[in-house]
N, CA, C and O of each residue as an XYZ file, in Angstrom:
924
protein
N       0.845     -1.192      0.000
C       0.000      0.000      0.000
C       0.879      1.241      0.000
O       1.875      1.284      0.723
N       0.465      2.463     -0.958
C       1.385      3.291     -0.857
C       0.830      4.385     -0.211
O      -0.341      4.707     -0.408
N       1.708      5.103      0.690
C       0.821      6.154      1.333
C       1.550      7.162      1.917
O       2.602      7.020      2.541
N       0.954      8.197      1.693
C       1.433      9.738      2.416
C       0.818     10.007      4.166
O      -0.321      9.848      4.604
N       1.889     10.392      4.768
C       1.820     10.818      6.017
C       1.930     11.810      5.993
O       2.756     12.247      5.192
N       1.288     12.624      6.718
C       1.400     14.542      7.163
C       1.178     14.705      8.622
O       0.172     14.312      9.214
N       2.229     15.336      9.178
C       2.321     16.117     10.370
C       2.574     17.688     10.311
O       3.655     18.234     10.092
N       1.365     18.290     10.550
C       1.429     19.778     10.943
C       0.677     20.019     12.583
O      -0.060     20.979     12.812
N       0.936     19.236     13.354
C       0.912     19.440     14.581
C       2.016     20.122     15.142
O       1.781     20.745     16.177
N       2.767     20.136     14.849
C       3.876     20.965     16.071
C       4.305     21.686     14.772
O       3.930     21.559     13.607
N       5.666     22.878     15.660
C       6.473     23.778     14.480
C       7.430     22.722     13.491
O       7.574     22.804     12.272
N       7.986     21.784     14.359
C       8.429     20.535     13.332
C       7.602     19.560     12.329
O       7.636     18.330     12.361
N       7.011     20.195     11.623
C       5.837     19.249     11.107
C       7.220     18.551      9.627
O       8.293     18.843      9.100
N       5.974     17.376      9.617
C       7.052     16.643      8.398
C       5.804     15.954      7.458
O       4.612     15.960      7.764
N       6.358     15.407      6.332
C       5.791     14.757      5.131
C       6.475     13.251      4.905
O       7.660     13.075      4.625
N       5.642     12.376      5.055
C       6.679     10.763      4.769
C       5.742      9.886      3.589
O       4.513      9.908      3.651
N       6.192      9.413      2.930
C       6.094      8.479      1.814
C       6.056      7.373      2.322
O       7.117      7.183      2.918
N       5.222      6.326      2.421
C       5.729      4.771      2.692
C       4.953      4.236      1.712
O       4.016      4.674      1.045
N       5.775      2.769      1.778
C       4.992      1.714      0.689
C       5.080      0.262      2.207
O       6.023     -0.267      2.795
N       3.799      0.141      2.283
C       4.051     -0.774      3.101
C       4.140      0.273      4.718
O       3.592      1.307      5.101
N       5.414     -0.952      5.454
C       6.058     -0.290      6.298
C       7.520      0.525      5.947
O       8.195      1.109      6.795
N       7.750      0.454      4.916
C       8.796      0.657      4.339
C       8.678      2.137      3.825
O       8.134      2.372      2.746
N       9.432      3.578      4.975
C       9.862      4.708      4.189
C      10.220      4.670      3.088
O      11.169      3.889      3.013
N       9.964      5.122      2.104
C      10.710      5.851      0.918
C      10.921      7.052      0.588
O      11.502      7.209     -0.486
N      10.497      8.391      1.449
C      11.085      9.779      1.697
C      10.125     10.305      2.471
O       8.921     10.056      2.535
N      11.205     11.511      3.393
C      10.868     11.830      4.860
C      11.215     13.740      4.272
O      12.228     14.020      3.631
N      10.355     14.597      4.593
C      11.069     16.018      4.485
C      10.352     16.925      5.775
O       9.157     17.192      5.901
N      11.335     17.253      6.562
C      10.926     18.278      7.864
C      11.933     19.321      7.970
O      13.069     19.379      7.501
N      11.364     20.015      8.584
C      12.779     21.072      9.045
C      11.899     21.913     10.251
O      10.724     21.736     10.573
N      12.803     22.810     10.753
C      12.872     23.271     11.902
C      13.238     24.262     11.883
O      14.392     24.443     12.274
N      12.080     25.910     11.210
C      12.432     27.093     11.361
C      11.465     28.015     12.443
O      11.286     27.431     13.512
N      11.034     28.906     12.371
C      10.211     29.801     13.169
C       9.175     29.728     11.731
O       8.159     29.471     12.378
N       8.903     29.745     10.947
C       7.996     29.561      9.868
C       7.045     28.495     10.316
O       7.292     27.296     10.442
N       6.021     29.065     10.516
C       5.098     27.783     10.841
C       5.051     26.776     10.022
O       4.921     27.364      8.949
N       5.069     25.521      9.752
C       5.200     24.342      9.130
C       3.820     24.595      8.210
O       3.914     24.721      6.989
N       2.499     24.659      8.920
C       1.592     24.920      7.849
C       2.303     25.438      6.894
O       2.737     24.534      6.180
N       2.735     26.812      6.429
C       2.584     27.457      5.436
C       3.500     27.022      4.730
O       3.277     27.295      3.551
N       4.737     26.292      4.926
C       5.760     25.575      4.241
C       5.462     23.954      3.242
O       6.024     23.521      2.236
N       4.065     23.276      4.291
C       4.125     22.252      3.848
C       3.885     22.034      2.033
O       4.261     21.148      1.265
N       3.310     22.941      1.886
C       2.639     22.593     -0.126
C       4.183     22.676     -0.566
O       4.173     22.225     -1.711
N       5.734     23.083     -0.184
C       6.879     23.021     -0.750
C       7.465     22.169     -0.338
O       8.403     21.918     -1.093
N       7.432     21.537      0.504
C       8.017     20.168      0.693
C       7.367     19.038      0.109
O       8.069     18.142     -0.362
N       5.616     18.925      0.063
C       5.323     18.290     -0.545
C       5.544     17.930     -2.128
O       5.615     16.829     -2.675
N       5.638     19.414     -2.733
C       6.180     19.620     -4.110
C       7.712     18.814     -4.143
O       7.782     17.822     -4.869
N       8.467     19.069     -3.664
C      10.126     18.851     -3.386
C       9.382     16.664     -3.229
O       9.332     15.978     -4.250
N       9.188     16.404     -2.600
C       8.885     14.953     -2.042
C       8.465     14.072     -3.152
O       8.883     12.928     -3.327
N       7.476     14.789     -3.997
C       6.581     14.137     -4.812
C       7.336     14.113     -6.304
O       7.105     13.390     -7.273
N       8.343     15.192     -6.123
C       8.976     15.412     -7.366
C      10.353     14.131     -7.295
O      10.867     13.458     -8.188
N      10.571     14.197     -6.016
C      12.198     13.621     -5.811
C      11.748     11.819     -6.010
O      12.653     11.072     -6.383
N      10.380     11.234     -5.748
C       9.801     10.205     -5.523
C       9.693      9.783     -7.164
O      10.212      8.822     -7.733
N       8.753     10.948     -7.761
C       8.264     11.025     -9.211
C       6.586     10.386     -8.805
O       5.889      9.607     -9.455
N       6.386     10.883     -7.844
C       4.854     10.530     -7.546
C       4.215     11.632     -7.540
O       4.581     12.797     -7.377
N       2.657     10.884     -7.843
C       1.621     12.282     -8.334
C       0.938     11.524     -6.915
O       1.120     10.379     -6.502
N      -0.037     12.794     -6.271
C      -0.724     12.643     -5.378
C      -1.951     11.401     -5.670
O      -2.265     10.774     -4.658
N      -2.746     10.958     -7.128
C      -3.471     10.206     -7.257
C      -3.009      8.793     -7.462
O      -3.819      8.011     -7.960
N      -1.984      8.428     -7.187
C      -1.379      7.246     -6.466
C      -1.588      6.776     -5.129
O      -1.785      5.613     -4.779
N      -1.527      7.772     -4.444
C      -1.680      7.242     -2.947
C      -2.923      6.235     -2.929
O      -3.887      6.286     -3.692
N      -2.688      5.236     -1.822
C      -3.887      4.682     -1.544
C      -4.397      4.955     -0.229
O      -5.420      4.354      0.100
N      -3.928      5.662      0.487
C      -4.119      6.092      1.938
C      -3.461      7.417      2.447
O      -2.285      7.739      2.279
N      -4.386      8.095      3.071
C      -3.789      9.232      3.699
C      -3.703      9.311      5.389
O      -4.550      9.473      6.267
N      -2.418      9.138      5.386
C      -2.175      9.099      7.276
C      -2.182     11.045      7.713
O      -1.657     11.957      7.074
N      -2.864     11.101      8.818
C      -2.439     12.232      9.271
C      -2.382     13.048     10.661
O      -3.446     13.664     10.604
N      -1.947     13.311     11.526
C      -1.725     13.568     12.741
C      -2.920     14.652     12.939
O      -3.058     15.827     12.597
N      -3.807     13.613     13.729
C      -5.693     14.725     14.295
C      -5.167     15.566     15.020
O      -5.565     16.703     14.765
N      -4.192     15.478     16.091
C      -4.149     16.292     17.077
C      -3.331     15.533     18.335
O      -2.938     14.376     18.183
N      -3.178     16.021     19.171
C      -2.899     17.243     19.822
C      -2.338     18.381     18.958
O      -2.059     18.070     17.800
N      -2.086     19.900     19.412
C      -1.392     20.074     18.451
C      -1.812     21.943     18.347
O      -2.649     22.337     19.160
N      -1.225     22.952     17.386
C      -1.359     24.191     17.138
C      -2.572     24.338     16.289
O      -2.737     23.804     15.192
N      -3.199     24.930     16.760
C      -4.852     24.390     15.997
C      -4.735     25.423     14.576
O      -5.741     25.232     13.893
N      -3.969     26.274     14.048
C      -3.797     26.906     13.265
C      -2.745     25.030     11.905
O      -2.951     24.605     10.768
N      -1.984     24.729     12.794
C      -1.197     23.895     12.154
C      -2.169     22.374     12.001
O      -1.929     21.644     11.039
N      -3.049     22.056     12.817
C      -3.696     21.175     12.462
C      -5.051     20.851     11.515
O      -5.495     19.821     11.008
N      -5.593     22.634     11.544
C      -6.379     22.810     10.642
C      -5.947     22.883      8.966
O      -6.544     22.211      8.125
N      -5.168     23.520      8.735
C      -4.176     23.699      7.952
C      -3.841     22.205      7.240
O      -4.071     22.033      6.043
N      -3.190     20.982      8.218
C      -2.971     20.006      7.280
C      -4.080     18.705      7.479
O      -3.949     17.590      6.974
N      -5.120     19.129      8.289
C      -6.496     18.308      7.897
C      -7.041     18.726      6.870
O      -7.530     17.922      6.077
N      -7.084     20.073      6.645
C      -7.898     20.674      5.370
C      -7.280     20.037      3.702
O      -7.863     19.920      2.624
N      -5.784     19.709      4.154
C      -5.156     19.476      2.771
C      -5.662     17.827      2.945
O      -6.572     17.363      2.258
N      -4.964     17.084      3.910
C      -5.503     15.841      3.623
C      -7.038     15.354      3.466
O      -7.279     14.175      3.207
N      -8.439     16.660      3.694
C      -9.480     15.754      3.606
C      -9.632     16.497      1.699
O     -10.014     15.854      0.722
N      -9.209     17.909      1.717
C      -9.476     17.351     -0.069
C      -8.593     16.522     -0.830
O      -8.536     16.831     -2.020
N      -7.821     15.458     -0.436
C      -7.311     15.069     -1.287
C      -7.836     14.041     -1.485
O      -7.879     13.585     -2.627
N      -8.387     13.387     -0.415
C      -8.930     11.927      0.134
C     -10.737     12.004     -0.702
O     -11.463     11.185     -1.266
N     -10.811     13.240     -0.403
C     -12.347     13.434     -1.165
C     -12.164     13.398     -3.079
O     -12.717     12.723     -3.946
N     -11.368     14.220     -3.108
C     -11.019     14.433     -4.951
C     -10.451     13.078     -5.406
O     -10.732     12.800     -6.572
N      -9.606     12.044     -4.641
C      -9.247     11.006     -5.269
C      -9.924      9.715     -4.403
O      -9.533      8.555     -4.274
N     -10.785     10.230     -4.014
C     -11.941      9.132     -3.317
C     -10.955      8.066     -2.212
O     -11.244      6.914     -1.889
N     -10.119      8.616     -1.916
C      -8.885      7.174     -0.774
C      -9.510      7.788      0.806
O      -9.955      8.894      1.110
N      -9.323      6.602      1.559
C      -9.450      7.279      2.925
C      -8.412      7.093      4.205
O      -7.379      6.424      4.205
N      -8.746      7.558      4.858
C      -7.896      8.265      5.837
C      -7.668      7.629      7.142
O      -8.633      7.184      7.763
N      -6.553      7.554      7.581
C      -6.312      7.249      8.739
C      -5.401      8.379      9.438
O      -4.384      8.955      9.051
N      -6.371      8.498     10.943
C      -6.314      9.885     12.022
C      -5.164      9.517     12.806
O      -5.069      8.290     12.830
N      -4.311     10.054     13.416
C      -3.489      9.119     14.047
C      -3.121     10.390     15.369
O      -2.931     11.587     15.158
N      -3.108      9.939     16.238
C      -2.760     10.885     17.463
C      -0.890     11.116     17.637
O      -0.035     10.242     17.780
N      -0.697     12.870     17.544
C       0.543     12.720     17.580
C       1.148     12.244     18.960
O       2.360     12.072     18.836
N       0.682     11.971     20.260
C       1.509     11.455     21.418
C       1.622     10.121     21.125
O       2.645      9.566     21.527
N       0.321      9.078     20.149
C       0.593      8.166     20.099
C       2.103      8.055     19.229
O       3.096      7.448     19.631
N       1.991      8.740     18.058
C       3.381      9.001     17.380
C       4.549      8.801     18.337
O       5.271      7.813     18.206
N       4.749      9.646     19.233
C       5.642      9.945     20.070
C       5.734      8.658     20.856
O       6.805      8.053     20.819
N       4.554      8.085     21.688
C       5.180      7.272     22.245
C       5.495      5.836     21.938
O       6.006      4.972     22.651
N       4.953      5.784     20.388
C       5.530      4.528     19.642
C       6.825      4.552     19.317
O       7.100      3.500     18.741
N       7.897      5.369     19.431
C       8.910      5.607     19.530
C       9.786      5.124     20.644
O      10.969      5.450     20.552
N       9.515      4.585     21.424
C       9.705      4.399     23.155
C      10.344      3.070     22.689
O       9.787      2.206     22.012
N      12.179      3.049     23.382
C      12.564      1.756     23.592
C      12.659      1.218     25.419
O      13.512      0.484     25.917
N      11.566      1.830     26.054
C      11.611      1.982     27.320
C      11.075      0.951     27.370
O      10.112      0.656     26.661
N      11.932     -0.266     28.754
C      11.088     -1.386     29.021
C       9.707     -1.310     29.772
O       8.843     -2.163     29.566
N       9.538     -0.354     30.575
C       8.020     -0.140     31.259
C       6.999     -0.236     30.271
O       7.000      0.121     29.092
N       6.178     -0.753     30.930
C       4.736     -1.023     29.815
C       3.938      0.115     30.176
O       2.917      0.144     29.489
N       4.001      0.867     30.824
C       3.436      2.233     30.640
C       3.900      3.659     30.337
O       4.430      4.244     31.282
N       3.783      4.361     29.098
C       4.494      5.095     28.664
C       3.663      6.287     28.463
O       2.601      6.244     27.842
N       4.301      7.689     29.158
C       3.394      8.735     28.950
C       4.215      9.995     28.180
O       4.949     10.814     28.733
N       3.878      9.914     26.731
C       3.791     10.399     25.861
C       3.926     11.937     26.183
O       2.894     12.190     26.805
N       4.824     13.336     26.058
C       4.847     14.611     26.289
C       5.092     15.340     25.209
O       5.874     14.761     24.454
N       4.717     16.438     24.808
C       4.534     17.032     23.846
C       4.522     18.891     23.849
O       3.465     19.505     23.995
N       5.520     19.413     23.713
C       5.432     20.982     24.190
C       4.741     21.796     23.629
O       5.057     22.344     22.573
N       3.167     22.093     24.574
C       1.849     22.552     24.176
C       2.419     24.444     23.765
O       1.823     25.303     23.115
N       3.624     24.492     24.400
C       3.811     26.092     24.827
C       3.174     27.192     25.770
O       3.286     26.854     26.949
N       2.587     28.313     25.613
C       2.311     29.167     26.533
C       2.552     28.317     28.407
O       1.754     28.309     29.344
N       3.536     27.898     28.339
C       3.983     26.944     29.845
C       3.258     25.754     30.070
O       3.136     25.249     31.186
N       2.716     25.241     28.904
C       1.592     23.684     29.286
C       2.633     22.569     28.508
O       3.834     22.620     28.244
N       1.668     21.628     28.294
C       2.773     20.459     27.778
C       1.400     19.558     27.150
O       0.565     19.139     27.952
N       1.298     19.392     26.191
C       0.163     17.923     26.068
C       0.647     16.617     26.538
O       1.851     16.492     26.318
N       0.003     15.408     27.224
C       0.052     14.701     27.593
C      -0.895     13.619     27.384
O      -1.975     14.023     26.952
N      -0.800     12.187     27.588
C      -1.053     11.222     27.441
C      -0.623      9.752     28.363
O       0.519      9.576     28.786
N      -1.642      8.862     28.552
C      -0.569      7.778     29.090
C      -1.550      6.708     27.998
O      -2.762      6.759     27.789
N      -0.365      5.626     27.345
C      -0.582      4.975     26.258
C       0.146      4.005     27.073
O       1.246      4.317     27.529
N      -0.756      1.981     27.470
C       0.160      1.149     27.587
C       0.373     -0.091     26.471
O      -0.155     -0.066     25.359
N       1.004     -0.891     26.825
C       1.807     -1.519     25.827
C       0.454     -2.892     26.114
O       0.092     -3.272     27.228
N      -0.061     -3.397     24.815
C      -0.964     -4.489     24.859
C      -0.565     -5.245     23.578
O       0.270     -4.890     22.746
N      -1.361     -6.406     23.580
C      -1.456     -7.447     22.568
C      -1.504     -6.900     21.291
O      -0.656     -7.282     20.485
N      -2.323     -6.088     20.954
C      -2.123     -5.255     20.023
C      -1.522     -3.777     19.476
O      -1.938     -3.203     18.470
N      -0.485     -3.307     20.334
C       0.337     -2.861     20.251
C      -0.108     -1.705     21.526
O      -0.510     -2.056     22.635
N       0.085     -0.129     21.038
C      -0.478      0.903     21.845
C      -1.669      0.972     22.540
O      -2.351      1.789     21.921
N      -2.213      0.611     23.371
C      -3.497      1.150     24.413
C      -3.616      2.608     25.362
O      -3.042      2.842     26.425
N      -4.531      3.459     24.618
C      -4.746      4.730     25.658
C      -5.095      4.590     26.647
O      -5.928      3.685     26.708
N      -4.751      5.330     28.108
C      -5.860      5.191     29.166
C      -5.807      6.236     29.796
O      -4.911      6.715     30.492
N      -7.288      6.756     29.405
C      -8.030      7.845     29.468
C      -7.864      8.532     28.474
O      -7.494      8.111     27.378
N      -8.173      9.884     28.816
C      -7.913     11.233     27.962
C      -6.580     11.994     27.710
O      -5.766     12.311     28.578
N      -6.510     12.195     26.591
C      -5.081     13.116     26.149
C      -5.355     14.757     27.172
O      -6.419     15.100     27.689
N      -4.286     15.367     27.200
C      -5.133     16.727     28.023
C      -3.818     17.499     27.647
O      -2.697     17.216     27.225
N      -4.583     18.712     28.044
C      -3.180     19.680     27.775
C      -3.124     20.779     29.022
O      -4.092     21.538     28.966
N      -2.243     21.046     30.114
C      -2.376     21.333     31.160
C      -0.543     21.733     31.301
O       0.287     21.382     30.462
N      -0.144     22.759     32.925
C       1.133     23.040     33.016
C       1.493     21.439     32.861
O       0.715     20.522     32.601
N       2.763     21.391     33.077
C       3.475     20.300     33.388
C       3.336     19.477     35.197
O       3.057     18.341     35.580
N       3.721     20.845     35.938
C       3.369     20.470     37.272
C       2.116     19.966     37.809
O       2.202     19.107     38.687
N       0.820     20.402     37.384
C      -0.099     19.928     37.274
C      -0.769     18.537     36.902
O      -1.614     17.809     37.424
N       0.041     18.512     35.704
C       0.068     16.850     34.956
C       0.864     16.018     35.645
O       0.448     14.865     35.758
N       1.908     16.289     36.142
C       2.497     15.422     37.194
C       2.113     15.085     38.444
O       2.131     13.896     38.765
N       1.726     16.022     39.302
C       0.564     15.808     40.346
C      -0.402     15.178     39.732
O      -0.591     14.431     40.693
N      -1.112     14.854     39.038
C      -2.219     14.051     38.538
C      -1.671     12.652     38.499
O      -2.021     11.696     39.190
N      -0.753     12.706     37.572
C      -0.842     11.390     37.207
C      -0.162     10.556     38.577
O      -0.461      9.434     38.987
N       0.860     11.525     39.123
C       1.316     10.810     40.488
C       0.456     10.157     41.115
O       0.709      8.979     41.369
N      -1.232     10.940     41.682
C      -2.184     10.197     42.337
C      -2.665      8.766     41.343
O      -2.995      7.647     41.734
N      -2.561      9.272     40.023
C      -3.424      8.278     39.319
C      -2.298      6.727     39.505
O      -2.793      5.638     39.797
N      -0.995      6.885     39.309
C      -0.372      5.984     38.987
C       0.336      5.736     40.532
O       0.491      4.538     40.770
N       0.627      6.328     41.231
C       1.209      6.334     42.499
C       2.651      5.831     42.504
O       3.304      6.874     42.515
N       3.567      4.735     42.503
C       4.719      4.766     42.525
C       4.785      3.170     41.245
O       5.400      2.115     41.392
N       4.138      3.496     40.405
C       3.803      2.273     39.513
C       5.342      2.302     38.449
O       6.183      3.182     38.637
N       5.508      1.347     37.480
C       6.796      1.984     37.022
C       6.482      2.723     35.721
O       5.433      2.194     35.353
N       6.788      3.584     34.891
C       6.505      4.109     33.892
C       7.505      4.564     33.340
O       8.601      4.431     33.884
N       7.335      5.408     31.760
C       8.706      5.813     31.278
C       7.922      7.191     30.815
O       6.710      7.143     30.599
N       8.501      8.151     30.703
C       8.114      9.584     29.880
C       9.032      9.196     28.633
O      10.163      8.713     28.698
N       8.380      9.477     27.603
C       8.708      9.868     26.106
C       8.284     11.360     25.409
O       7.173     11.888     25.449
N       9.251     11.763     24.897
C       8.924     13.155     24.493
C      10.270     13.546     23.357
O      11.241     12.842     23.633
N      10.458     14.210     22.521
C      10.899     15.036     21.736
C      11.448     16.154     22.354
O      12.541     16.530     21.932
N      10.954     16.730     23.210
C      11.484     18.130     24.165
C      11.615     17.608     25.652
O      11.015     17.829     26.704
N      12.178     17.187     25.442
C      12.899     16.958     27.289
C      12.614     18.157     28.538
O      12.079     18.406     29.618
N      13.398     18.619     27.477
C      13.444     20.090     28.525
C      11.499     20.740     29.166
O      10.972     21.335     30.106
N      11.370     20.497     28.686
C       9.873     21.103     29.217
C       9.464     19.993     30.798
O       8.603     20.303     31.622
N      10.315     18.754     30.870
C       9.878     18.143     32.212
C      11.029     18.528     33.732
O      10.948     18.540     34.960
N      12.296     18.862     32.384
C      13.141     18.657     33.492
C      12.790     19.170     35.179
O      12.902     18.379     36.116
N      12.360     20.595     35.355
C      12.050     21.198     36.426
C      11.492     20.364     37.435
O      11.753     19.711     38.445
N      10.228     20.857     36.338
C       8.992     19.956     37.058
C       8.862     18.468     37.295
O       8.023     18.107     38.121
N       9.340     17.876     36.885
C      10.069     16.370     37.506
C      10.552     16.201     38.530
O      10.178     15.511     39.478
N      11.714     17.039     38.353
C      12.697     16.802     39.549
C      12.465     17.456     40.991
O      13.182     17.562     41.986
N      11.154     17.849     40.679
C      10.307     18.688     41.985
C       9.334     17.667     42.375
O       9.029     17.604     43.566
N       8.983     17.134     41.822
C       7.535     15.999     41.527
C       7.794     14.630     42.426
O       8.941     14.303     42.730
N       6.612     13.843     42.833
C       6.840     12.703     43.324
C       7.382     11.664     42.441
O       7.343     10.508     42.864
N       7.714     11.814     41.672
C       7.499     11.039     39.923
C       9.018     11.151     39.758
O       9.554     10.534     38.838
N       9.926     12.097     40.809
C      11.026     12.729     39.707
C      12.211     11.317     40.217
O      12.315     10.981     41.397
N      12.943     10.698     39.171
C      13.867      9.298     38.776
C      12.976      8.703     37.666
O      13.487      7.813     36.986
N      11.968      9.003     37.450
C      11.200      7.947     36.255
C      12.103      8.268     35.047
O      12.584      9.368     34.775
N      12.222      7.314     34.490
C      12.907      7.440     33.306
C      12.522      8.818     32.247
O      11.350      9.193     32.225
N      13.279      9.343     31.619
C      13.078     10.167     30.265
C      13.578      9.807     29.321
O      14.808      9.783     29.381
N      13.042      9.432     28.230
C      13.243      9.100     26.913
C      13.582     10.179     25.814
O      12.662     10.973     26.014
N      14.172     10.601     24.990
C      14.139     11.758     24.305
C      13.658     11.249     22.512
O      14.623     11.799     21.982
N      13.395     11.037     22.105
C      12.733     10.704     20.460
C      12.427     11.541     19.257
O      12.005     12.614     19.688
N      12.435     11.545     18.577
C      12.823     12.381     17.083
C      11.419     13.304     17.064
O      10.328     12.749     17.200
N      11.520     14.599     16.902
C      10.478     15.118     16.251
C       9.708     14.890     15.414
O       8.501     15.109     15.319
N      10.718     14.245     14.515
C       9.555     13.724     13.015
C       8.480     12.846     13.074
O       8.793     11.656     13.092
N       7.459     13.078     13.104
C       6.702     12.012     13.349
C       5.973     11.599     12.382
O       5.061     10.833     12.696
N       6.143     11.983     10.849
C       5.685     11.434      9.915
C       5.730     10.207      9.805
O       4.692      9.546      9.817
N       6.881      9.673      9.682
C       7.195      8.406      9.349
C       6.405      7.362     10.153
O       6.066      6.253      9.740
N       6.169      7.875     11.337
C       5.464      7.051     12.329
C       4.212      6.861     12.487
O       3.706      5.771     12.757
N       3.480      8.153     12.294
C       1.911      8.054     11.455
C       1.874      7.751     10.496
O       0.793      7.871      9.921
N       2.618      7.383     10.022
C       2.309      6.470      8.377
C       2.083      5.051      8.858
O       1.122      4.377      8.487
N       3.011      4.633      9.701
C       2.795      3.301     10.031
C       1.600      2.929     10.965
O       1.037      1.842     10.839
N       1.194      3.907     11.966
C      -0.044      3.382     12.807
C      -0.810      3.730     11.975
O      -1.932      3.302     12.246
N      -0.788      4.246     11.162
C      -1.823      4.649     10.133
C      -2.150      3.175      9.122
O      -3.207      2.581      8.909
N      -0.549      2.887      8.573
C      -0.996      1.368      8.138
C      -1.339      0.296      9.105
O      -1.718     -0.764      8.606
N      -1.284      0.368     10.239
C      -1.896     -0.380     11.616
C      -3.680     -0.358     11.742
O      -4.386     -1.331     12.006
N      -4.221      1.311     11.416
C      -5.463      0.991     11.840
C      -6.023      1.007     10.039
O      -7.215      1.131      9.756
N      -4.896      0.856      8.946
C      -6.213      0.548      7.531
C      -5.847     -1.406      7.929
O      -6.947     -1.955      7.995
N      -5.069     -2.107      8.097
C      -5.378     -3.397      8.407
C      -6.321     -4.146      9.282
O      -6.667     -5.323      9.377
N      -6.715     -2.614     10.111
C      -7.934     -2.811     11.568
C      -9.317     -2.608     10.662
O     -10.331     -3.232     10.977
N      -9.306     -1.683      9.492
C     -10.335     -1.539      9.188
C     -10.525     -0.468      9.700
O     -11.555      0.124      9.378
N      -9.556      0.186     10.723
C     -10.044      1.903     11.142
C      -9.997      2.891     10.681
O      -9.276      3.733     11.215
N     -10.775      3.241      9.434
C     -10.661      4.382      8.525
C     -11.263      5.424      8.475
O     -12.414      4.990      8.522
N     -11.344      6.345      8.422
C     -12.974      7.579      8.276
C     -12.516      8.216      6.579
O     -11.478      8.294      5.923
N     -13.761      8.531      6.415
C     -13.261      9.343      4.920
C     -13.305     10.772      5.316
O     -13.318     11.098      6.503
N     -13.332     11.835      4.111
C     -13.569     13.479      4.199
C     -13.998     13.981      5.207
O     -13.486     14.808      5.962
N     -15.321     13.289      5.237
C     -16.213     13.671      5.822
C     -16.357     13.556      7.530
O     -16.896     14.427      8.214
N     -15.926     12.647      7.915
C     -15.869     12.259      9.230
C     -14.991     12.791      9.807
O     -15.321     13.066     10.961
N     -13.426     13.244      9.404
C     -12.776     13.287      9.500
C     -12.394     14.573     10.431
O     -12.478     15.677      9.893
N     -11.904     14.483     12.039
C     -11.950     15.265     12.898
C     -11.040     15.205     13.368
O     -10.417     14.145     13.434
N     -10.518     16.597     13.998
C      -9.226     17.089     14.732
C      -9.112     16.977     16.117
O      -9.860     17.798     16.650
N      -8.417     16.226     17.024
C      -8.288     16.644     18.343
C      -7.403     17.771     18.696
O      -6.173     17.813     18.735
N      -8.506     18.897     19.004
C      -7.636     20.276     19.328
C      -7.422     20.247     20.900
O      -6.350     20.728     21.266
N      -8.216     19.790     21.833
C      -7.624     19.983     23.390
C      -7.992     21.083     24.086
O      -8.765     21.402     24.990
N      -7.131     21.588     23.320
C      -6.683     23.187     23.741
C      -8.185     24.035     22.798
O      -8.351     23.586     21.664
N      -8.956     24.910     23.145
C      -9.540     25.577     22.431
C      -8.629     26.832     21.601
O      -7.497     27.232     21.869
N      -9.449     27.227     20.639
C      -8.382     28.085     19.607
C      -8.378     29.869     20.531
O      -9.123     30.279     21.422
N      -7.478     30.395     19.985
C      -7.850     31.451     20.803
C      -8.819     32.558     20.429
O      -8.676     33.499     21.209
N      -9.680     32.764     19.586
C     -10.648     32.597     18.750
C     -12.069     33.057     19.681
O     -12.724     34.026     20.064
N     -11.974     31.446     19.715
C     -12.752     30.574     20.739
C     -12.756     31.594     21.886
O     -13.752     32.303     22.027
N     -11.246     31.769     23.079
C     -11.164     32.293     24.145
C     -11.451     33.485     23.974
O     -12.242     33.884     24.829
N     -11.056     34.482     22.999
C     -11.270     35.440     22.858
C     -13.151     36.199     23.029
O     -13.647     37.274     23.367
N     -13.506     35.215     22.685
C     -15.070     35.322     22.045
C     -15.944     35.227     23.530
O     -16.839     35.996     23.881
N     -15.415     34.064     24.278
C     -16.042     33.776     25.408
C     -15.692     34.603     26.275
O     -16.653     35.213     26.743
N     -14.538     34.931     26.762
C     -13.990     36.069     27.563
C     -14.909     37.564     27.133
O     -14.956     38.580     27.827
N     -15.355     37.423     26.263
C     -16.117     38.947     26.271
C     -17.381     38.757     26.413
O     -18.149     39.718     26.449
């Protein structure tokens, strides 16, 4: 199966190609340019370097959310017209799950971190089952200290691993925390490559939505939103 992955959840957003499980080109970078507005040139650059036209794909992977709701709207909007104009459908893929499928941590419980900014962090705890990743509970987006006091009561001195891309956003607050010796994992920003594959995980499940169904986990309300209610 050949298929395009898109991540415009974070400022590192990326574009991956797979056939199968098998990458065949990855393009990200890491400027102050929001990734939205960059992605239609990397995709150009990807599709050209491949020699693939977008009506090849047979699947579109793409990161729902957590995430910059400017950057997630942005590359849901591209992946649901493409999926609609060439009739293929879609697989949603959560970027902490991204993140914490990355984890060579032996603990079977792994909580996924993600730097929300304005001082929060998105979070997750995802454990390890028969069929690969299991969520438990809700993704949330909250300070860091906060999320650690939580999950401390929830998990109490159980063993676990943190996985994250930005380290730095726990260090403090860890090492203040009841939690603080749990392992930290550090893992690649890119998370294309990796929603391509849980993505080929849930089209073998049969877990697909098309255009239409097709919804963002924002978390965080837009500021929009706050703006509107605050008055």
């Amino acid at each position: 199966m050949l298929l395009l992955a898109v991540d415009t959840s974070t400022q590192a957003g990326s574009l991956a190609v797979l056939r199968d499980d098998r990458v065949l080109g990855v393009v990200s970078s890491w400027v102050e340019e929001t990734y939205s507005s960059r992605m239609f040139r990397h995709l150009e650059f990807l599709l050209g370097e491949l020699s693939l036209e977008l009506k090849q794909f047979e699947l579109f992977a793409v990161a729902a959310g957590p995430g910059s709701f400017t950057g997630l709207r942005v590359g849901l909007t591209a992946v649901k017209g493409w999926a609609e104009v060439y009739q293929k459908p879609i697989a949603a893929v959560s970027g902490l799950e991204a993140v914490a499928a990355q984890a060579h941590a032996k603990e079977s419980l792994l909580v996924p971190v993600i730097d929300a900014r304005r001082g929060q962090i998105y979070a997750g705890v995802y454990r390890r089952g028969t069929q690969g990743l299991e969520r438990s509970g809700d993704e949330c987006v909250m300070a860091a200290e906060e999320f650690l006091t939580h999950l401390a009561r929830e998990q109490g001195a159980g063993e676990l691993a943190f996985v994250t891309p930005t380290p730095e956003v726990l260090t403090g607050p860890l090492a203040a925390s009841r939690l603080h010796g749990k392992s930290v994992e550090q893992v690649s920003t890119v998370l294309a490559p990796i929603i391509g594959r849980l993505g080929l995980a849930l089209a073998r499940k049969g877990e697909l939505v098309d255009a239409l169904h097709l919804d963002a986990n924002y978390i965080r309300r837009s500021d929009a939103e706050l703006l509107w209610k605050g008055r």
